[in-house]
PyMOL Python script that loads the backbone (N, CA, C, O; Angstrom):
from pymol import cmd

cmd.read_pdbstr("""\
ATOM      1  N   UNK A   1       0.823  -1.198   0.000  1.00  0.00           N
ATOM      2  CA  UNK A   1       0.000   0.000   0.000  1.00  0.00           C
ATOM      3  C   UNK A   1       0.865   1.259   0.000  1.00  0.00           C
ATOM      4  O   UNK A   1       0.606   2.126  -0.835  1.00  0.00           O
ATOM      5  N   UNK A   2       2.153   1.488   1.104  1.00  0.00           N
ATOM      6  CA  UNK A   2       2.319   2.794   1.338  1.00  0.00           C
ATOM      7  C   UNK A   2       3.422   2.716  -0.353  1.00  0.00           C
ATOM      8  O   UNK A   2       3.608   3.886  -0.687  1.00  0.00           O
ATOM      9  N   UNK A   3       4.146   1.693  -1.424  1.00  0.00           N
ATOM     10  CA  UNK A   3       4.529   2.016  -2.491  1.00  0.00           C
ATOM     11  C   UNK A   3       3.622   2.513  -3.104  1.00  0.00           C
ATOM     12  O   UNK A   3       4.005   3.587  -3.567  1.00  0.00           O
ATOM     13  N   UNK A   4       2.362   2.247  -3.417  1.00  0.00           N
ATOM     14  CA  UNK A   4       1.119   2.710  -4.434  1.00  0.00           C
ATOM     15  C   UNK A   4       1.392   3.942  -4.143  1.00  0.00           C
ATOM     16  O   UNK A   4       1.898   4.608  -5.046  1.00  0.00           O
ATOM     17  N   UNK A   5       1.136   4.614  -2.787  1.00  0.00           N
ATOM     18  CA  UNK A   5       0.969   6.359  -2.348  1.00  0.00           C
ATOM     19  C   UNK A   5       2.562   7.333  -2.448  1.00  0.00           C
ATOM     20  O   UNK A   5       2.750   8.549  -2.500  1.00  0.00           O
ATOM     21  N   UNK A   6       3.622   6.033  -2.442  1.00  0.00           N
ATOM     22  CA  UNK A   6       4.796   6.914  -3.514  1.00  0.00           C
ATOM     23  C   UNK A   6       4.638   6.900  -4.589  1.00  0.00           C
ATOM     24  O   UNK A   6       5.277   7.829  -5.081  1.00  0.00           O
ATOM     25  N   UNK A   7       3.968   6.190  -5.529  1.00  0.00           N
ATOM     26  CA  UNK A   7       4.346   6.262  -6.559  1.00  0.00           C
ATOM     27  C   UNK A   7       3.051   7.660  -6.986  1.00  0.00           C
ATOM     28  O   UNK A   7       3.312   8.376  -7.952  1.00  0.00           O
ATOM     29  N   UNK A   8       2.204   7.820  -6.470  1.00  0.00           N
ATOM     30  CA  UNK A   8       0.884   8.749  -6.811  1.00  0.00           C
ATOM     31  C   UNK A   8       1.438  10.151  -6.200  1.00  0.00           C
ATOM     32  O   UNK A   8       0.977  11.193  -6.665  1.00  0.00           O
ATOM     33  N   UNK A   9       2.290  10.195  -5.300  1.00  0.00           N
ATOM     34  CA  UNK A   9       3.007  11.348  -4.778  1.00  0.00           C
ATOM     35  C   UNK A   9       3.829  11.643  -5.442  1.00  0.00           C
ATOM     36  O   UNK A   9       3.789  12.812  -5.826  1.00  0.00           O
ATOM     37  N   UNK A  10       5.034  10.740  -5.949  1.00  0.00           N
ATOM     38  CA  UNK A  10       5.881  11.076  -6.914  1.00  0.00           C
ATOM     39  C   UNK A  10       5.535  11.709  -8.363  1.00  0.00           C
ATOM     40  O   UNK A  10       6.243  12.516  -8.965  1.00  0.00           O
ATOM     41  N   UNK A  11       4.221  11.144  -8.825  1.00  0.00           N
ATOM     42  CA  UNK A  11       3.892  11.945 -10.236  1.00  0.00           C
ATOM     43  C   UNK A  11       3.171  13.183 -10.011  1.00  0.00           C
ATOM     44  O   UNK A  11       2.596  13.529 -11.043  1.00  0.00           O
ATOM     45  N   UNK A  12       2.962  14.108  -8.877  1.00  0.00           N
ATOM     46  CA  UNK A  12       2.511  15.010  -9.383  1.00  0.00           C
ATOM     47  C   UNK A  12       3.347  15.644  -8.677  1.00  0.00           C
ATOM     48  O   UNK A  12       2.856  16.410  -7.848  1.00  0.00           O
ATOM     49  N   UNK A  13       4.670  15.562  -8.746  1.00  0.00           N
ATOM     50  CA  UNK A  13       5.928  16.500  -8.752  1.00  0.00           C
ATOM     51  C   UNK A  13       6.095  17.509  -9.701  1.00  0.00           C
ATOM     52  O   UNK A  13       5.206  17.671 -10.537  1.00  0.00           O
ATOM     53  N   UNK A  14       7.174  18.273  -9.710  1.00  0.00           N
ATOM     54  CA  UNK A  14       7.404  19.258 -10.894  1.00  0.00           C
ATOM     55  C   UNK A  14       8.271  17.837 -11.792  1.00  0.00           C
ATOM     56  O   UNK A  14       8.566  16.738 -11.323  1.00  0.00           O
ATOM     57  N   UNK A  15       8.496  18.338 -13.123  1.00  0.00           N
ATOM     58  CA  UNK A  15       9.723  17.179 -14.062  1.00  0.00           C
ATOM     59  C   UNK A  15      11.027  17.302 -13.480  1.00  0.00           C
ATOM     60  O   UNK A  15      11.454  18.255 -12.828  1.00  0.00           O
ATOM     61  N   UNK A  16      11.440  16.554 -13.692  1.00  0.00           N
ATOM     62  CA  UNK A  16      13.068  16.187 -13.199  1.00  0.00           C
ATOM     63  C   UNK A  16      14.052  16.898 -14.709  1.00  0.00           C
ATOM     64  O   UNK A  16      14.170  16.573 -15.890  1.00  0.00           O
ATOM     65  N   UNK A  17      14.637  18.074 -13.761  1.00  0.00           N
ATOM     66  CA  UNK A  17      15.628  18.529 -14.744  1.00  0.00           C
ATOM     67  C   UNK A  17      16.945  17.485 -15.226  1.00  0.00           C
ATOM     68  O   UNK A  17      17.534  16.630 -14.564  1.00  0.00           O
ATOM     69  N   UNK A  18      17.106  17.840 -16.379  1.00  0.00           N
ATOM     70  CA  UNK A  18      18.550  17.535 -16.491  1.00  0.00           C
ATOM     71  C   UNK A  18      19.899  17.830 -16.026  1.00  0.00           C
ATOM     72  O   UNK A  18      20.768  17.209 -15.414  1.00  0.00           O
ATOM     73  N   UNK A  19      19.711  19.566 -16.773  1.00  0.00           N
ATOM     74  CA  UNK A  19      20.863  20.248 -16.453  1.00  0.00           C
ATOM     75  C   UNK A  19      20.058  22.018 -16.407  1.00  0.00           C
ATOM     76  O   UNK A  19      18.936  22.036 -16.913  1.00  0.00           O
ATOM     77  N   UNK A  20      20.590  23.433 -15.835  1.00  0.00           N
ATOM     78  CA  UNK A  20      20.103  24.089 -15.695  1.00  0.00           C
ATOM     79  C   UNK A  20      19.439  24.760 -16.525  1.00  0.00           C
ATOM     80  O   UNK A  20      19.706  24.503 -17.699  1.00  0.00           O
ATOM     81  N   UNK A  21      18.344  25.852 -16.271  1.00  0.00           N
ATOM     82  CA  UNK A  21      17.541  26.220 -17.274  1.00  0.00           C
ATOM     83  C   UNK A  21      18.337  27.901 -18.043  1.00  0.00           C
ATOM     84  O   UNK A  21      18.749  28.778 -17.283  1.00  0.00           O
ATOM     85  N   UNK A  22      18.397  28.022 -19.289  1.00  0.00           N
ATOM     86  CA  UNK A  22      18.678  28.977 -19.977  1.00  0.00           C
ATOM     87  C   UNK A  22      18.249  29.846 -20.316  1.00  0.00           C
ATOM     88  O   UNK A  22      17.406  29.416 -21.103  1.00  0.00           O
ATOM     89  N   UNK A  23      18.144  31.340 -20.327  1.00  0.00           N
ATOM     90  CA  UNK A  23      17.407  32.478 -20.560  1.00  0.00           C
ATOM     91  C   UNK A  23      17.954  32.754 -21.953  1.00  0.00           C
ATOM     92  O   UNK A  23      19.175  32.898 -22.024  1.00  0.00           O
ATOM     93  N   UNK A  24      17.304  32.842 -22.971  1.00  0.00           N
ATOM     94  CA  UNK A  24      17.894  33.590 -24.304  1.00  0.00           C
ATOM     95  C   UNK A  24      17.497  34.823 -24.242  1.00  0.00           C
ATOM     96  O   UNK A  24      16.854  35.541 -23.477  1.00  0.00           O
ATOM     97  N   UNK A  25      18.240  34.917 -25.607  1.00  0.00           N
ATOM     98  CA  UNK A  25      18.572  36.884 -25.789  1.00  0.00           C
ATOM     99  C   UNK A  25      16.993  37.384 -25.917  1.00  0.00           C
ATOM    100  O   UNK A  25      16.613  38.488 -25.527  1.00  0.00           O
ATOM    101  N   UNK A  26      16.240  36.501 -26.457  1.00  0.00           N
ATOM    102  CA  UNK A  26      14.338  37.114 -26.594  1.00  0.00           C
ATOM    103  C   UNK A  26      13.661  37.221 -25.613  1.00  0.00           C
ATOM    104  O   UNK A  26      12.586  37.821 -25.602  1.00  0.00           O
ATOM    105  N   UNK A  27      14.459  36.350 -24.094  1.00  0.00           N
ATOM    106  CA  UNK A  27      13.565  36.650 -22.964  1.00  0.00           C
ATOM    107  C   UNK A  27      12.935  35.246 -22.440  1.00  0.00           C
ATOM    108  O   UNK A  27      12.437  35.073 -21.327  1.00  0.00           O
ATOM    109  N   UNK A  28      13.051  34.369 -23.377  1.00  0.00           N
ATOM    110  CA  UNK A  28      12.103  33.165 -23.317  1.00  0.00           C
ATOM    111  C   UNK A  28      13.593  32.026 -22.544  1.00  0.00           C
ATOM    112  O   UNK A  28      14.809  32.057 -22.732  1.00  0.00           O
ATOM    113  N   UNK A  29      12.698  31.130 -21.661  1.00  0.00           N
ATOM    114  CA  UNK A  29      13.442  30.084 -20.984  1.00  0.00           C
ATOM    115  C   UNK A  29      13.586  29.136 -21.858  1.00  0.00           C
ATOM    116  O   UNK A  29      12.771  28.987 -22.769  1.00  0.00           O
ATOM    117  N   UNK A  30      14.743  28.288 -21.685  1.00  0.00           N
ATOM    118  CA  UNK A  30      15.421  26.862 -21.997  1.00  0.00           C
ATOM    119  C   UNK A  30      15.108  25.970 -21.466  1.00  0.00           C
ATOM    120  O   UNK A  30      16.199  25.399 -21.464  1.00  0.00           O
ATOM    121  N   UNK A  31      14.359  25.207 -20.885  1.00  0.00           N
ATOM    122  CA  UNK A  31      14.684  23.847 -20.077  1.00  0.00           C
ATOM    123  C   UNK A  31      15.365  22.637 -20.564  1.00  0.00           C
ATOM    124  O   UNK A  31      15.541  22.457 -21.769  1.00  0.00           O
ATOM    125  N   UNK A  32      15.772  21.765 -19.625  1.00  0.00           N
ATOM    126  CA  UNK A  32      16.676  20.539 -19.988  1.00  0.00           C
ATOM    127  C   UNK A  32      15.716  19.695 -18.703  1.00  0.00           C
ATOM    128  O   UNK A  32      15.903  19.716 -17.486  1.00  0.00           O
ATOM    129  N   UNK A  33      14.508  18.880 -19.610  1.00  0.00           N
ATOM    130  CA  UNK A  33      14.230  18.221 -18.793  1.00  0.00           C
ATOM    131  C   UNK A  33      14.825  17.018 -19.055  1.00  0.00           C
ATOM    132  O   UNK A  33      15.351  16.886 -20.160  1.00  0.00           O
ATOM    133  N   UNK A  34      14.860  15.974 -18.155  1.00  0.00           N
ATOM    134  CA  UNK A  34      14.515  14.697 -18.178  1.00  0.00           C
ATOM    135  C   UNK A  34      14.468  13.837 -19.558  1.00  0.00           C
ATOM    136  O   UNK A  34      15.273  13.371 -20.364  1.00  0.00           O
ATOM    137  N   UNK A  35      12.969  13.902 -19.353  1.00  0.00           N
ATOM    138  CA  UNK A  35      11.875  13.059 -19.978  1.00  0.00           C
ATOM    139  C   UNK A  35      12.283  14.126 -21.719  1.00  0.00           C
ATOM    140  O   UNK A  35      11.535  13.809 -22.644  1.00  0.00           O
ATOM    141  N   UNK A  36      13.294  15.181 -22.042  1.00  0.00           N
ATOM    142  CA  UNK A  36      13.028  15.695 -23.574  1.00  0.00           C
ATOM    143  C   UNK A  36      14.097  15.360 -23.824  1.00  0.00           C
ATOM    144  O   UNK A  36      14.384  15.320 -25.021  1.00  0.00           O
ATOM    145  N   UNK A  37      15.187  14.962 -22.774  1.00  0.00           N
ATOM    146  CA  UNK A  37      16.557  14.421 -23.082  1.00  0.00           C
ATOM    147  C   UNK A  37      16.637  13.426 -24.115  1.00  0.00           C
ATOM    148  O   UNK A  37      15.583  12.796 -24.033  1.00  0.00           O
ATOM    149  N   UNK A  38      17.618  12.770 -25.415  1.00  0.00           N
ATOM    150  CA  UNK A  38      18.254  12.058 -25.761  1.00  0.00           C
ATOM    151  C   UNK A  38      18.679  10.795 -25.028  1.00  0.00           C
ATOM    152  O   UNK A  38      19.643  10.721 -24.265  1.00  0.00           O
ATOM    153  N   UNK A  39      17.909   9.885 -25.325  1.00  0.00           N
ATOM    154  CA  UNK A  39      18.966   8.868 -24.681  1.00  0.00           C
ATOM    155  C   UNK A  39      20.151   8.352 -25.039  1.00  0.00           C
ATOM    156  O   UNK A  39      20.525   7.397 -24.359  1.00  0.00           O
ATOM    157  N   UNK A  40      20.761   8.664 -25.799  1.00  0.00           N
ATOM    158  CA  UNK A  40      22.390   8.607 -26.003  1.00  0.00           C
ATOM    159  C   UNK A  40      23.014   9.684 -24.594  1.00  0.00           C
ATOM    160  O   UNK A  40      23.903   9.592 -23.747  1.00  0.00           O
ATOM    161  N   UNK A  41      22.212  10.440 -24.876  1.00  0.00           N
ATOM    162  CA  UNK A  41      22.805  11.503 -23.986  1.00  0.00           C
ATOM    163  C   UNK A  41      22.784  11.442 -22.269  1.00  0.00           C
ATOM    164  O   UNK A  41      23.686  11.980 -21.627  1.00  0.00           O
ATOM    165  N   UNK A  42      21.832  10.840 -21.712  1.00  0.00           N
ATOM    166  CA  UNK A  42      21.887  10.254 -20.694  1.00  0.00           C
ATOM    167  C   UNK A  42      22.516   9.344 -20.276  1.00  0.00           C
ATOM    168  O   UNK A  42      22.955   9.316 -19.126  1.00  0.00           O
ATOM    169  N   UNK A  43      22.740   8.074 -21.462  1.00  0.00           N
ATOM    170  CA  UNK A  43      23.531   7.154 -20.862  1.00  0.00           C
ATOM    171  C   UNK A  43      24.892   7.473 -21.026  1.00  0.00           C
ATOM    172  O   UNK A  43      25.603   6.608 -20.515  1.00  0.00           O
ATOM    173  N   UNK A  44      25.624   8.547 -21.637  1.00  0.00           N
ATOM    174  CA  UNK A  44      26.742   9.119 -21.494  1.00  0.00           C
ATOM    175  C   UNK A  44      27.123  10.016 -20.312  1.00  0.00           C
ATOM    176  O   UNK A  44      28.312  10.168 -20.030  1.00  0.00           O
ATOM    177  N   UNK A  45      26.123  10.633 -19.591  1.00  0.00           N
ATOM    178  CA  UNK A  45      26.178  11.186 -18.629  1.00  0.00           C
ATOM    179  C   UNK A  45      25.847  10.050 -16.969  1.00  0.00           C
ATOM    180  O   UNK A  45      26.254  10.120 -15.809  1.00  0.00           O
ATOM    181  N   UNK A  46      25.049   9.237 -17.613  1.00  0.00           N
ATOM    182  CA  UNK A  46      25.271   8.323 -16.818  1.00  0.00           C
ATOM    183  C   UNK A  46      26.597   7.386 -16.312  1.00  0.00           C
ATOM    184  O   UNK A  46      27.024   7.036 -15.211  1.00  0.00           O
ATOM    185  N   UNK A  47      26.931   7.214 -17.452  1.00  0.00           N
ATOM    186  CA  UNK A  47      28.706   6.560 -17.543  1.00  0.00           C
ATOM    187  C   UNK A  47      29.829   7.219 -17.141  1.00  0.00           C
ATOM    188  O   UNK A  47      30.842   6.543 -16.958  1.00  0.00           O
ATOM    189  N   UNK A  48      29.878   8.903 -16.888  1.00  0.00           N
ATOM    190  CA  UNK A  48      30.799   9.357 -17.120  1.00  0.00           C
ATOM    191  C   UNK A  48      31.037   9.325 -15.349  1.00  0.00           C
ATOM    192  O   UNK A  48      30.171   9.598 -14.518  1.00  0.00           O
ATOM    193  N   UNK A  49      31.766   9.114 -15.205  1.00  0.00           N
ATOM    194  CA  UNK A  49      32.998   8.948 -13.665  1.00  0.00           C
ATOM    195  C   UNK A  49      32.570  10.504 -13.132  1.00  0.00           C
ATOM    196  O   UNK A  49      32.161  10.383 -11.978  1.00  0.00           O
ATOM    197  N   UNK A  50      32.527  11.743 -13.512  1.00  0.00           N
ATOM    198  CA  UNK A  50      32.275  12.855 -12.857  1.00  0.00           C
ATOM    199  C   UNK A  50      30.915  13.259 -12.642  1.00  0.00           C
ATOM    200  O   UNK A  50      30.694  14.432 -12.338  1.00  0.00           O
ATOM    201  N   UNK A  51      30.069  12.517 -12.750  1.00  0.00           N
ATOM    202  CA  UNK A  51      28.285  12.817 -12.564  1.00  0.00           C
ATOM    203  C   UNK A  51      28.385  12.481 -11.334  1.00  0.00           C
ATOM    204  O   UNK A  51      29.060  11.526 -10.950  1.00  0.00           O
ATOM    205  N   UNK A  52      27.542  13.438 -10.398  1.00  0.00           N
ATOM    206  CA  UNK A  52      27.478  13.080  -9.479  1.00  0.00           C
ATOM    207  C   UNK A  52      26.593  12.154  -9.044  1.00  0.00           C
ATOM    208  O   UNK A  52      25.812  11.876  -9.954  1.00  0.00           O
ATOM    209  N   UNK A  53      26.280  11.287  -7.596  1.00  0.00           N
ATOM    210  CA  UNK A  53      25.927  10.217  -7.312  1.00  0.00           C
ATOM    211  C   UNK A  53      24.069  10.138  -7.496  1.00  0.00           C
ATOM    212  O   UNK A  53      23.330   9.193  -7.776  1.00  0.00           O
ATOM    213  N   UNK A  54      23.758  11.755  -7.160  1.00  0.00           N
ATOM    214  CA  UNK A  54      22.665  12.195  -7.303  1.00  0.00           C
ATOM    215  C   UNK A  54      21.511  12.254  -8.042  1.00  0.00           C
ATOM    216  O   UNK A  54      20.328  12.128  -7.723  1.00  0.00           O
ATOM    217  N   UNK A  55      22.360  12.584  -9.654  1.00  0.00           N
ATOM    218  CA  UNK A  55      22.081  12.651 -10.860  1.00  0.00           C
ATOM    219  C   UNK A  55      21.822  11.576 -11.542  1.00  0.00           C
ATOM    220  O   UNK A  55      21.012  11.340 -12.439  1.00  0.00           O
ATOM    221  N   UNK A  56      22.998  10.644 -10.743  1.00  0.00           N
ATOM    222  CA  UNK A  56      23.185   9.275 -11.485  1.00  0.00           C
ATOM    223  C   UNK A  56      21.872   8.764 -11.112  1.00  0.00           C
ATOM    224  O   UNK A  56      21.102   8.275 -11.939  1.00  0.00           O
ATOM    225  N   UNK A  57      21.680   8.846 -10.191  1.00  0.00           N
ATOM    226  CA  UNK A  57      19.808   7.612  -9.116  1.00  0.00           C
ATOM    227  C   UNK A  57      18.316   8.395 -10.283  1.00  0.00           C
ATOM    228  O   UNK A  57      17.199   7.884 -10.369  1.00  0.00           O
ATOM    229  N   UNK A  58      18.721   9.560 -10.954  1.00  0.00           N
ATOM    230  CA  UNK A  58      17.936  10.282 -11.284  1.00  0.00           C
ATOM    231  C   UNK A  58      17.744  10.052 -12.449  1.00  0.00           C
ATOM    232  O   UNK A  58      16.613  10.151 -12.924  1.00  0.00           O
ATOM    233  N   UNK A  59      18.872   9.669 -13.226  1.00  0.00           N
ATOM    234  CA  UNK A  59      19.360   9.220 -14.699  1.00  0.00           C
ATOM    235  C   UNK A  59      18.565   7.497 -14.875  1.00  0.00           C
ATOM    236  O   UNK A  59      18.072   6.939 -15.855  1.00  0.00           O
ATOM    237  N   UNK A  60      18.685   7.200 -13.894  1.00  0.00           N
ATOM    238  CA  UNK A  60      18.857   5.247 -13.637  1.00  0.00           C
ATOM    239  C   UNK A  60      17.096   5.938 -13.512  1.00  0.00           C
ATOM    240  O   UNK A  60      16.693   6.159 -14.655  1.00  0.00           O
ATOM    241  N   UNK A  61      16.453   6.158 -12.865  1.00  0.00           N
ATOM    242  CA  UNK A  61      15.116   6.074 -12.589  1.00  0.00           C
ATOM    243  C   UNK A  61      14.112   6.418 -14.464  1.00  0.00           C
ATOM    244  O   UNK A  61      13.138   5.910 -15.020  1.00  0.00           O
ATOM    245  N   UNK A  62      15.396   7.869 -14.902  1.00  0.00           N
ATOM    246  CA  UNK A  62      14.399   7.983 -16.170  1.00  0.00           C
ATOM    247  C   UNK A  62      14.548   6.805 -17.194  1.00  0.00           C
ATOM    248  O   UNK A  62      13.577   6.442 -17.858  1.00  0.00           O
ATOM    249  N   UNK A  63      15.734   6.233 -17.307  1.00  0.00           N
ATOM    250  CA  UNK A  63      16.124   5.174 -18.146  1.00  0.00           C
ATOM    251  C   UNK A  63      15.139   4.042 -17.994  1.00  0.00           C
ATOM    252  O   UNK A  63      14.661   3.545 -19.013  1.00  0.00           O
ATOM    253  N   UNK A  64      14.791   3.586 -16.777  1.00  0.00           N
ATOM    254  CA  UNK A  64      14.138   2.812 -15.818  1.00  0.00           C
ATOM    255  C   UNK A  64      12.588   3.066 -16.650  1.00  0.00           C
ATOM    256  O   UNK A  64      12.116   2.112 -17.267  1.00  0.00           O
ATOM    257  N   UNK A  65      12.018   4.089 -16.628  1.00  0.00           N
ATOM    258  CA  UNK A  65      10.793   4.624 -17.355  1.00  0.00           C
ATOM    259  C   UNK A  65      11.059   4.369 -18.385  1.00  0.00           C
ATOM    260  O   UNK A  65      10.201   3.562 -18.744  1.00  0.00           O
ATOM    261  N   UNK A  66      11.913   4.578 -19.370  1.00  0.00           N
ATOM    262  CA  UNK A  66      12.241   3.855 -20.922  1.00  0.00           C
ATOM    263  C   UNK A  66      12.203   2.601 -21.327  1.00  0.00           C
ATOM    264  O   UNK A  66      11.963   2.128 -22.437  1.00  0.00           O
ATOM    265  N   UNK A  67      12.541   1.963 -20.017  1.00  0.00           N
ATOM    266  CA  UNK A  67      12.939   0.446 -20.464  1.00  0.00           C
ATOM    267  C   UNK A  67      14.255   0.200 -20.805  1.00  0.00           C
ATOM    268  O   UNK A  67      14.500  -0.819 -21.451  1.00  0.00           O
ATOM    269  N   UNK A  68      15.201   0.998 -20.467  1.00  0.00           N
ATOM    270  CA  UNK A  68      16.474   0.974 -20.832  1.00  0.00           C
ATOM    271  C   UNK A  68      17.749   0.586 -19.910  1.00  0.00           C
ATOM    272  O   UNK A  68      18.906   0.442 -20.305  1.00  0.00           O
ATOM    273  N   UNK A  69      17.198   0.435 -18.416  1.00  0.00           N
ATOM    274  CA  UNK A  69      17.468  -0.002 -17.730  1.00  0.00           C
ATOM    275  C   UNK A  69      18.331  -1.325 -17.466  1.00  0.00           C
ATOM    276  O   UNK A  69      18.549  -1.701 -16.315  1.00  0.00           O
TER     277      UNK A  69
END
""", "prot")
cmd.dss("prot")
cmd.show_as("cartoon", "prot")
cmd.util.cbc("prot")
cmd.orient("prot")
């Protein structure tokens, strides 16, 4: 029972960034979510020795949602 009420708590979070968000020269934001990421690009950031441990549980969870796991 109390996994069912993480998992119903967990989705109506904000999205899980990637990397930080960007302001361009027009005014308008960048995001780097998650879920719009590349998966080449995750599992390279996943692999790489300097990601931190953080990112990595965060990386493994979206992959995890892919099936890539």
């Amino acid at each position: 029972m109390e996994r069912n009420l993480q998992t119903h708590y967990r989705r109506n979070l904000m999205p899980t960034k990637f990397k930080e968000s960007v302001k361009n020269r027009d005014g308008s934001m960048q995001n780097y979510y998650m879920r719009s990421t590349p998966l080449e690009e995750l599992k390279t950031a996943f692999e790489n020795d300097h990601t931190a441990p953080k990112k990595k549980q965060m990386i493994r969870r979206e992959l995890e949602k892919r099936g890539q796991a």
